[in-house]
N, C-alpha and C positions, 0 to 999 in steps of 0.2 A: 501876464495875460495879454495878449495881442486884444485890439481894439476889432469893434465886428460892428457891423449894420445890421438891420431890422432887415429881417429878407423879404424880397418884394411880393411872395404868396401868403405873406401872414398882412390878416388887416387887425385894429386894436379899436375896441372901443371903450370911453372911459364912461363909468357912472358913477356922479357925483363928485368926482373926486373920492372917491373912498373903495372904489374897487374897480376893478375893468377885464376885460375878457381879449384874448389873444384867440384868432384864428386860424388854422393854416388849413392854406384851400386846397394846398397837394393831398393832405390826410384827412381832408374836415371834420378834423380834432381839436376842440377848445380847450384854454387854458386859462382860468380865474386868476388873477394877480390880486395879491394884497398892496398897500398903498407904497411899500419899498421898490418890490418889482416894477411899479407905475412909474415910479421917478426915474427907474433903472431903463424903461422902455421908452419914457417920453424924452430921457437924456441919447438915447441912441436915436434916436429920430431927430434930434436937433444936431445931430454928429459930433454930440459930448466925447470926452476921453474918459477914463476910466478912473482917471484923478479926477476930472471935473466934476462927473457924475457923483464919488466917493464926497468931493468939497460941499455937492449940494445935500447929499443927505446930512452932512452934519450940520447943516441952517436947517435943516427940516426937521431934524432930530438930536437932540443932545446927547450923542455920543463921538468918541474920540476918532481923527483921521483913521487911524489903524484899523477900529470895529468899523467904521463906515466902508472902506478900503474891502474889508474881506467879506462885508455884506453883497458890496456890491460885485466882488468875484465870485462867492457863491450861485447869486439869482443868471450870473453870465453864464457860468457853469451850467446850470439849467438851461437857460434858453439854448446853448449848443447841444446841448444834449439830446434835446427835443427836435433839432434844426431851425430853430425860429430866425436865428441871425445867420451871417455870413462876414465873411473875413472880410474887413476895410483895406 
């Protein structure tokens, strides 16, 4: 999976830590994230890589590189899908 940016017409707001909402102002169409996607979206905002991002779910999470690895290429898979990111 190539590494992508948060595109600059989505804004993200977090609440509480336990869920947060993606916007994009071209469709102004929301999108609730559960707290995996959050780590996924606050790690692309920090211009995480996709291993880096994959390393921190498993300190966040007790599961193996591999499952973190394909978590985090799923929720990527979504966000392109949607257009939320863009190609780094």
């Amino acid at each position: 999976m190539i590494n992508v940016l948060p595109g600059k017409h989505v804004i993200f707001t977090d609440f509480d830590g336990d869920e947060g909402i993606l916007v994009d102002l071209n469709t102004k169409r929301y999108y609730q994230l559960n707290e995996t996607a959050m780590l996924v979206w606050k790690g692309l905002e920090n211009g995480k890589s996709v291993s880096e991002i994959a390393a921190d779910v498993t300190i966040e999470y007790e599961v193996t590189i591999d499952h973190a690895t394909r978590s985090v290429e799923r929720v990527l898979t979504n966000f392109q899908s949607y257009k939320l990111v863009t190609p780094s």
